[in-house]
C-alpha positions as CSV (number, residue, x, y, z in Angstrom):
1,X,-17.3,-11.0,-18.7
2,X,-16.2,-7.2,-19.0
3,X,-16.7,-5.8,-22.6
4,X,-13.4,-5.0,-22.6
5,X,-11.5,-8.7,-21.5
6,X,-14.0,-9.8,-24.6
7,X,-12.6,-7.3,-26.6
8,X,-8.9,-8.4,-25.7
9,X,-9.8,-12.0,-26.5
10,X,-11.2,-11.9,-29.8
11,X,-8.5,-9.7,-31.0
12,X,-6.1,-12.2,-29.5
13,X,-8.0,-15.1,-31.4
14,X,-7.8,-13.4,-34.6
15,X,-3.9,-12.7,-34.5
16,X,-3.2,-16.1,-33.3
17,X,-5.1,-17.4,-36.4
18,X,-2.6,-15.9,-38.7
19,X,0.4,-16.7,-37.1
20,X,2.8,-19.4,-36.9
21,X,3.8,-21.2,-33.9
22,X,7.4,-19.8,-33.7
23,X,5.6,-16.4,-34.5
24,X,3.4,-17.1,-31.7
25,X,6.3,-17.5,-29.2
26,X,8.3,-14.6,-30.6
27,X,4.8,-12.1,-29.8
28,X,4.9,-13.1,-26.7
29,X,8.6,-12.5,-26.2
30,X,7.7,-9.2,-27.1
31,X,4.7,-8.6,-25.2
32,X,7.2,-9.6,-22.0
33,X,9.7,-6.7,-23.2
34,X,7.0,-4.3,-24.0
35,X,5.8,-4.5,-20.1
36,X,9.4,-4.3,-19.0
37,X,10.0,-1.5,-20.9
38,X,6.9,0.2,-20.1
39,X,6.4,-0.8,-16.5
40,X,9.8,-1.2,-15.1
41,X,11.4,1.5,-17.1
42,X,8.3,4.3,-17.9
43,X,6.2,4.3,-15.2
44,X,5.5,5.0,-11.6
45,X,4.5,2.3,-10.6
46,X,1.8,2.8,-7.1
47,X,-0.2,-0.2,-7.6
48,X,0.0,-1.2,-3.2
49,X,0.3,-4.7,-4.1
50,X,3.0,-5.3,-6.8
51,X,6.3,-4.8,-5.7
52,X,9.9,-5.3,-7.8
53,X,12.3,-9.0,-7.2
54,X,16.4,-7.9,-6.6
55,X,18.3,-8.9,-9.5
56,X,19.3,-12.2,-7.8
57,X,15.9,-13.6,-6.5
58,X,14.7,-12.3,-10.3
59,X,17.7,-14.7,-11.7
60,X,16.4,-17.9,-10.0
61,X,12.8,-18.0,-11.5
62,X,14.8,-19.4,-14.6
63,X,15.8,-22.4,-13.1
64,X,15.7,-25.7,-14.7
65,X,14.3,-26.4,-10.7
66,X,11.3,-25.0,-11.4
67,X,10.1,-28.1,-13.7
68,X,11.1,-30.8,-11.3
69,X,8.4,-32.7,-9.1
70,X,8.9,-32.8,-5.6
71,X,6.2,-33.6,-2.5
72,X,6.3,-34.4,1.3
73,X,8.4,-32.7,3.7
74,X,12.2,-31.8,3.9
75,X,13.8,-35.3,4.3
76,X,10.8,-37.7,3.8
77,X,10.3,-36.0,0.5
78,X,8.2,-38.9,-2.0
79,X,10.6,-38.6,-5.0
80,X,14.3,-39.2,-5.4
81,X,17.2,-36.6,-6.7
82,X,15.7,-34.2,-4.5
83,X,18.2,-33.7,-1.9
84,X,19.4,-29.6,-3.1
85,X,15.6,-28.6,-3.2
86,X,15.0,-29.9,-0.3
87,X,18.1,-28.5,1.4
88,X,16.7,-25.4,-0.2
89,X,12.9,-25.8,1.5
90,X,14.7,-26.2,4.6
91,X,16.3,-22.7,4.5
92,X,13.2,-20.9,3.7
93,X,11.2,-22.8,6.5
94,X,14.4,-21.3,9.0
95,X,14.5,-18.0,7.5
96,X,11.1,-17.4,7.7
97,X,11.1,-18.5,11.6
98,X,14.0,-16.3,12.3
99,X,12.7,-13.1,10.6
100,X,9.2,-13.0,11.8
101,X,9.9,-15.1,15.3
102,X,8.3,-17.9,14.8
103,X,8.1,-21.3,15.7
104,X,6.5,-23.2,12.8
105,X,7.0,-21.7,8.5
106,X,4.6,-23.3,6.0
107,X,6.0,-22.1,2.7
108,X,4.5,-25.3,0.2
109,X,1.8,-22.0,0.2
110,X,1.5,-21.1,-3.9
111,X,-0.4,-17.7,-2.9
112,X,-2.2,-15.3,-0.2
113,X,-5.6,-16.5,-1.0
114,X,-4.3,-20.1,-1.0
115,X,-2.8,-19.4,2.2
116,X,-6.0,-18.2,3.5
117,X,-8.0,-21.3,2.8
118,X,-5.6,-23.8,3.7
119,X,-6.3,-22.1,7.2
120,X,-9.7,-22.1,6.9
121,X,-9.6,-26.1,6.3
122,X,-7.0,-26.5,8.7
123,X,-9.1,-24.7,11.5
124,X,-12.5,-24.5,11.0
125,X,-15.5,-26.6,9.8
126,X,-18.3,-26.8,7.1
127,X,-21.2,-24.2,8.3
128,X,-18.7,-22.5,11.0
129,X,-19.1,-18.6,11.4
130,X,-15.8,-16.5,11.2
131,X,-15.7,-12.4,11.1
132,X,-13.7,-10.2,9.3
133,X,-13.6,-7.4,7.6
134,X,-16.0,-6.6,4.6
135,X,-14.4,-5.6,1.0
136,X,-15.5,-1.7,1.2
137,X,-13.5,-1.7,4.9
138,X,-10.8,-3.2,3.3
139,X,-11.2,-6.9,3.5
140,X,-9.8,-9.2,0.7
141,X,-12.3,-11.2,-1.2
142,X,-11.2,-14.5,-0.2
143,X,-12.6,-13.5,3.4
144,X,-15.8,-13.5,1.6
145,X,-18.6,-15.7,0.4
146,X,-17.4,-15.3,-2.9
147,X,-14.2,-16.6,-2.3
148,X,-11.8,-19.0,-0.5
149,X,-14.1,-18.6,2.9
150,X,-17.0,-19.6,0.6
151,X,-15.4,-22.6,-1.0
152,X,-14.8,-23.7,2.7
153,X,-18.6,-23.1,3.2
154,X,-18.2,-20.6,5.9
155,X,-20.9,-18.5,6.7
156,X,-19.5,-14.8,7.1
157,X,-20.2,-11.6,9.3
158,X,-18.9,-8.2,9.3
159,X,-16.2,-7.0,11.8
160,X,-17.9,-3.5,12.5
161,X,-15.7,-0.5,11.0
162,X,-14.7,2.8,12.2
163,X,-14.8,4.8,9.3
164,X,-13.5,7.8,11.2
165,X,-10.3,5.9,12.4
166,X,-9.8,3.9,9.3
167,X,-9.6,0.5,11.9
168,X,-11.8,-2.2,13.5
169,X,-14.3,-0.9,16.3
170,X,-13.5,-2.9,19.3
171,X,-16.2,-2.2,21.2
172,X,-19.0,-3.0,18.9
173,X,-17.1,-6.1,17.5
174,X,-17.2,-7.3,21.8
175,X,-20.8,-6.6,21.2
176,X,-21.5,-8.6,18.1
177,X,-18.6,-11.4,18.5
178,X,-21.3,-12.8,21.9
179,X,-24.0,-13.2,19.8
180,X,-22.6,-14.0,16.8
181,X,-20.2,-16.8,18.5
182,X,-17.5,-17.1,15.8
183,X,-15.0,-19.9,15.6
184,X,-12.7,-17.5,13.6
185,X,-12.0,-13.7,14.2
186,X,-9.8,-12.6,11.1
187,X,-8.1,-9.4,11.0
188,X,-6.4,-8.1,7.5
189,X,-7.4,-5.9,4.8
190,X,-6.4,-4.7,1.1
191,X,-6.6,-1.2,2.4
192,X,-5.0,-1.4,5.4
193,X,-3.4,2.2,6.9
194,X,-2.8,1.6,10.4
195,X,-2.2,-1.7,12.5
196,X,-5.1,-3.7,14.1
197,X,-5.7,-4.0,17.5
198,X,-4.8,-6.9,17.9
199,X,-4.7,-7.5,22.1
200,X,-7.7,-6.3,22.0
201,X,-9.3,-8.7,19.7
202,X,-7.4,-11.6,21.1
203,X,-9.2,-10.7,24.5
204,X,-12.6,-10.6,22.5
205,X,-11.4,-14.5,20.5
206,X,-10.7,-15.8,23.9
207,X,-14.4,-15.2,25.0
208,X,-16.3,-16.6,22.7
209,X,-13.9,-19.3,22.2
210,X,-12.2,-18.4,18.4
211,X,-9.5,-18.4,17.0
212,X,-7.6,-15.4,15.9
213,X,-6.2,-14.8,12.4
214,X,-4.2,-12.1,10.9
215,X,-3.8,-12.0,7.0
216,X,-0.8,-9.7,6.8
217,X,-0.2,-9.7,2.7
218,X,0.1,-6.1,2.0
219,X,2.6,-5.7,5.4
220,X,4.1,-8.1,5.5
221,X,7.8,-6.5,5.0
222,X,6.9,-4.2,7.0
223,X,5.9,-6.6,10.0
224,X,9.6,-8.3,8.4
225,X,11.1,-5.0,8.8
226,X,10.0,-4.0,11.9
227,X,7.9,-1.4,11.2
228,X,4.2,-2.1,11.8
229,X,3.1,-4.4,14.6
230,X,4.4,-8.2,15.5
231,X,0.8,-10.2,15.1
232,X,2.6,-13.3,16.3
233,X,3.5,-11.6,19.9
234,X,0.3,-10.1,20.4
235,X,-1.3,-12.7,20.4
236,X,-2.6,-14.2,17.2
237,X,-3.0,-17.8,16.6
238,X,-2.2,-18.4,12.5
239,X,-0.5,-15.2,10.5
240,X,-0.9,-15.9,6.9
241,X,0.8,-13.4,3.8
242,X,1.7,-13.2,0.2
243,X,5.1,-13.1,-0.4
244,X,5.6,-10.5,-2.9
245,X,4.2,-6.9,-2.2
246,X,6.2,-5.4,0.7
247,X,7.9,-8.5,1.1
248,X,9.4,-8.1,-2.3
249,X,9.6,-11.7,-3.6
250,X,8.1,-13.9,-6.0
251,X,4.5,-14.9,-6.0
252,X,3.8,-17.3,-3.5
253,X,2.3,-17.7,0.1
254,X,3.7,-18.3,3.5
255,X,1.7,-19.2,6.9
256,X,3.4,-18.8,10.7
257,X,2.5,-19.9,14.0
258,X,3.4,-20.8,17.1
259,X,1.8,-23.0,18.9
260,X,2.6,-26.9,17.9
261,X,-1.2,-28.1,17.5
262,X,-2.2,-25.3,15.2
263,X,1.0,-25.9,13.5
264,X,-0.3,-30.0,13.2
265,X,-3.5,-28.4,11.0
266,X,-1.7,-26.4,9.2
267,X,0.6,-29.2,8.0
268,X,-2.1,-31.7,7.2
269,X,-4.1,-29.5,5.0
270,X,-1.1,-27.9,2.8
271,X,0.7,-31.4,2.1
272,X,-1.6,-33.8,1.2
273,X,-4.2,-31.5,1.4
274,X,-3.8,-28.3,-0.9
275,X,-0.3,-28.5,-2.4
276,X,1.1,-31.0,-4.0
277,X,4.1,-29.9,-6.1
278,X,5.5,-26.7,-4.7
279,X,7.9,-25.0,-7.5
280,X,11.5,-24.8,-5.9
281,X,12.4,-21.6,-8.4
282,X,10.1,-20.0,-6.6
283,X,10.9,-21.3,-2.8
284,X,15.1,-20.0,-3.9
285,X,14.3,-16.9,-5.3
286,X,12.0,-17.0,-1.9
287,X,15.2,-17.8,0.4
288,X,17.1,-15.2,-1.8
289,X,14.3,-12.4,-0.6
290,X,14.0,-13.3,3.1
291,X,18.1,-13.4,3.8
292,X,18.0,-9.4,2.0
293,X,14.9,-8.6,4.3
294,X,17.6,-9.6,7.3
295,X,20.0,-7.4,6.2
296,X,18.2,-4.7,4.7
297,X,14.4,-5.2,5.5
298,X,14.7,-2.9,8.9
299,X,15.8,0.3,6.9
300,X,13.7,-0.7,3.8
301,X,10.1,-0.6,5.8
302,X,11.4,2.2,7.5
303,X,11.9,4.0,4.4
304,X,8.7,3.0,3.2
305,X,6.6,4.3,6.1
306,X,8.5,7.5,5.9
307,X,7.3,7.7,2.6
308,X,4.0,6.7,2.9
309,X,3.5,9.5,5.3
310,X,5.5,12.4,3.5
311,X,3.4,11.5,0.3
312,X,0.2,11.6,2.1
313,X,0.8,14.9,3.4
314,X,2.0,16.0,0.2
315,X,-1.1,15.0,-1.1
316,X,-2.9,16.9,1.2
317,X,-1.1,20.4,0.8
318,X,-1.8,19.4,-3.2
319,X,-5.7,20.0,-2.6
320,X,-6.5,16.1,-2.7
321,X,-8.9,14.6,-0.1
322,X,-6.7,11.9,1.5
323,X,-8.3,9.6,3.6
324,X,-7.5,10.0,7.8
325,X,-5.0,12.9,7.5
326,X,-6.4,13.9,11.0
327,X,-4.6,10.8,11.8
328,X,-1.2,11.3,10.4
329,X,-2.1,9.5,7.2
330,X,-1.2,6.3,7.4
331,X,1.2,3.8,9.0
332,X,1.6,1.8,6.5
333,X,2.9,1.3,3.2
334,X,-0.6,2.8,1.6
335,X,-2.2,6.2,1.0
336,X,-6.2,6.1,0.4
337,X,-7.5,9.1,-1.4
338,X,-10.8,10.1,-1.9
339,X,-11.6,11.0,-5.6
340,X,-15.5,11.0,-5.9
341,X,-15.4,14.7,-6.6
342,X,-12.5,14.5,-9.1
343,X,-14.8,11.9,-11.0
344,X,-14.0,8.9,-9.1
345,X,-11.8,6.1,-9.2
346,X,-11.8,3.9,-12.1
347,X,-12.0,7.3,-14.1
348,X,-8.9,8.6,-12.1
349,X,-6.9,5.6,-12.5
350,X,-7.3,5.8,-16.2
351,X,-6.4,9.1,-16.8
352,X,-3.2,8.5,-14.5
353,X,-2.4,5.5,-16.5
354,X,-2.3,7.4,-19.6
355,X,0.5,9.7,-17.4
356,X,2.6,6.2,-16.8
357,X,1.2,6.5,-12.9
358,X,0.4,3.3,-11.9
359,X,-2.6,2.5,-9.5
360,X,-5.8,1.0,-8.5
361,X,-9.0,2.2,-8.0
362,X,-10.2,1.1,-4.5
363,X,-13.6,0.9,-2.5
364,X,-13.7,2.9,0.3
365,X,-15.6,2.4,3.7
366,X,-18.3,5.0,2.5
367,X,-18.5,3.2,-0.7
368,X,-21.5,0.4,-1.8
369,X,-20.2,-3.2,-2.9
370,X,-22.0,-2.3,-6.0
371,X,-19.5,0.6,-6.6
372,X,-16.8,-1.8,-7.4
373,X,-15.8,-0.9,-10.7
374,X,-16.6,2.7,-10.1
375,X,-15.4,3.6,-6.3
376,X,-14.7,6.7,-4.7
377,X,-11.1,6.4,-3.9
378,X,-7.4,5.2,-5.4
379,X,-5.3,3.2,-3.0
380,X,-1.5,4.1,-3.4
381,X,1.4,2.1,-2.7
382,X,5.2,3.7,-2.0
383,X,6.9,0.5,-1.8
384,X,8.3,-0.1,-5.2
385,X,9.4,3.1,-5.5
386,X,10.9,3.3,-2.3
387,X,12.9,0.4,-3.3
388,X,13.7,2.2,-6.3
389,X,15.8,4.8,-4.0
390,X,13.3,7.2,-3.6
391,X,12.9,9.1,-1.0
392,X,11.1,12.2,0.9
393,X,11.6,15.0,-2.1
394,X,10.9,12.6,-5.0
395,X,7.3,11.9,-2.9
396,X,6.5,15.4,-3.1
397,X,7.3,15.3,-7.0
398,X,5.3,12.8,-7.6
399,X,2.6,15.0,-5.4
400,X,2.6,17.5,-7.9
401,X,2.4,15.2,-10.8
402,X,-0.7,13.7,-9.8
403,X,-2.0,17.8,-9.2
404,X,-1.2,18.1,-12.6
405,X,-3.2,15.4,-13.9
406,X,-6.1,15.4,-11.8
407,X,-6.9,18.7,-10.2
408,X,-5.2,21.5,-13.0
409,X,-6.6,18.7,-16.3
410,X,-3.4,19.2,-17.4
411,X,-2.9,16.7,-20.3
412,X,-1.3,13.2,-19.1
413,X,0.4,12.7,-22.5
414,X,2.3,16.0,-21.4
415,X,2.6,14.7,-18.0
416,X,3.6,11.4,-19.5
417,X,7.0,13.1,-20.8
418,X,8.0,14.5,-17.5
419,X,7.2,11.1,-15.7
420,X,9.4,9.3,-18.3
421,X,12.3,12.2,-17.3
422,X,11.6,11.3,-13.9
423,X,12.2,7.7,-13.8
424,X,15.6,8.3,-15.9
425,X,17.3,8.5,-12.4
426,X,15.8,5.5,-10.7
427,X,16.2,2.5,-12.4
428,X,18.5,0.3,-10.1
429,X,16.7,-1.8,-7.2
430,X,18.3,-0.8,-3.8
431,X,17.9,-2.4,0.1
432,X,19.4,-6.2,-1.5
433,X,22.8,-8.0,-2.7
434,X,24.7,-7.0,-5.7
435,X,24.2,-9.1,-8.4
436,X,26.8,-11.3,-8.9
């Protein structure tokens, strides 16, 4: 365990020795309102996988349905009094198959990585070899041996990287996929600038007999909202996501397909398999989300990519290294920078945090897995502040900002003041319903 996490905990351990219970709950009352204030209020937030709830979806994580036990399926359901909630399951289930065109919506899911592995056990078997992308390309742990693709048992290969093009390299994956013979080709990422090729690969599954799986998480509102690719349509076989980050809801998870007998798997592995309980304050504030993405979502991703793009430029004419600017920097939500020569980028994370900018520090293709807590890049996200109202002149603001900090050593506490003037004029959540 980090140094620091130990350091957290023992101070933690020594205040909660001195305090009451009612004390106890009142610290962390304010602990919640200190974040608020800090967070929602202060900063910029450009951490690419947090995202901000509308008012409405925020108001239903309070429920008194949140504590209520409920298993099965809409209509069969194994408890009694159940018959709102599962009305309410039922409306998720149709507005996720509406807004993504699909025939079959497993949202029991409680989270991406869940999601993930409820494929792998719905699809694939103990000792089976699946590719996808390594964590320095971009790929999410739970791809990994060390995570849910692991717990499955799954031995894992590489999908070769173009470093150049910031995307899978088709031909060499043709090349590796016959020898390799995977059951499961999986394309997603963390970092993820530009859409997969995704007829491509589905020619390459076909051949060696695989299925093909996209893990759209970070893009998913953008995939929502038009704006990136349609995985379902090209050709891919299970498309599984988070249901926060671009999509802008609560935690949770959500899997989609279209084809009945993948649909079968899918079923059998979430309920009785994987999920049990399913938290119904989470599935309304879900519904709440996906009926604002069909009225809004189209100009909201649009927005966002427009963004995305304008600040990766503006980046650029700043004097920072942003990854594939030859390439119009992104088409995503995401901007990569590389930051090795501005000392790297835990060290640049830090100092931006101490400037209320939010982000992470991020692996990049170049980078070795050992690197991990010290990589050469930041990955930057414009989607909450996009849904903040921002747009095209407010990226090039926060452009300069980040010169400021990290290329003049300007210092962030005096930074800090102009980004708390900043955010004065963008505090209301735009691109949902009025609260009521």
């Amino acid at each position: 365990m980090e140094e620091e996490s130990l350091s957290y905990l023992d101070k933690t351990r020594t205040q909660l020795s001195n305090l009451s219970p009612i004390n106890t709950v009142e610290l962390v009352y304010d602990l919640v309102k200190e974040h608020e204030t800090w967070i929602d209020r202060s900063c910029l937030n450009l951490n690419a996988a947090s995202n901000m709830m509308s008012p409405r979806a925020r108001a239903l994580l309070s429920s008194t349905i949140a504590t209520r036990v409920v298993e099965g399926h809409p209509g069969s359901k194994h408890q009694k009094g159940v018959k709102y909630l599962e009305r309410i399951e039922a409306i998720v289930i149709e507005l996720a198959k509406k807004l993504f065109e699909a025939s079959f919506a497993e949202c029991r899911v409680l989270s991406g990585s869940m999601a993930n592995l409820i494929a792998f056990n719905s699809l694939l078997s103990y000792g089976d070899t699946i590719m996808a992308l390594s964590v320095p390309s971009g790929g999410h742990i739970s791809y990994r041996k060390f995570g849910a693709a692991g717990y499955k048992g799954l031995n894992v290969e590489s999908i070769p990287f173009d470093d150049h093009k910031m995307n899978i390299d088709v031909e060499k994956l043709a090349e590796v996929a016959v020898d390799l013979k995977p059951k499961l080709i999986l394309l997603g990422a963390s970092l993820i600038l530009f859409p997969f090729p995704v007829r491509d690969v589905r020619k390459i599954a076909d051949d060696v007999g695989a299925y093909l799986m996209y893990d759209g998480a970070h893009v998913e509102g953008l995939i929502a909202g038009g704006q990136f690719q349609e995985p379902l349509k090209e050709g891919v076989d299970v498309f599984t996501s988070s249901t926060y980050k671009t999509l802008g809801g609560p935690p949770g998870g959500l899997i989609l397909c279209n084809e009945e007998r993948v649909a079968e798997k899918i079923d059998k592995s979430s309920f009785p398999g994987l999920t049990a309980n399913i938290h119904y304050h989470r599935l309304a504030a879900t519904a709440v989300t996906l009926a604002e993405l069909l009225q809004f979502g189209r100009d909201y991703a649009s927005d966002v990519v427009r963004n995305a793009k304008v600040f990766g430029k503006a980046l650029d004419d700043e004097g920072f290294d942003v990854v594939t600017s030859h390439m119009g920097y992104t088409m995503s939500h995401q901007v990569a920078v590389d930051v090795s020569s501005l000392g790297g980028g835990d060290d640049t994370a830090n100092l931006l945090e101490k400037a209320n900018i939010i982000c992470n520090s991020n692996l990049l293709p170049w980078d070795q897995l050992k690197m991990l807590r010290h990589p050469s890049g930041i990955r930057l996200g414009v989607q909450e502040i996009t849904k903040l109202g921002m747009k095209e002149a407010e990226m090039k603001e926060i452009a300069y900002l980040f010169r400021q900090v990290l290329i003049d050593k300007k210092n962030p506490e005096v930074v800090r003041n102009q980004v708390d003037a900043f955010r004065e004029n963008y505090n209301k959540i735009h691109y949902c319903f009025e609260p009521e």
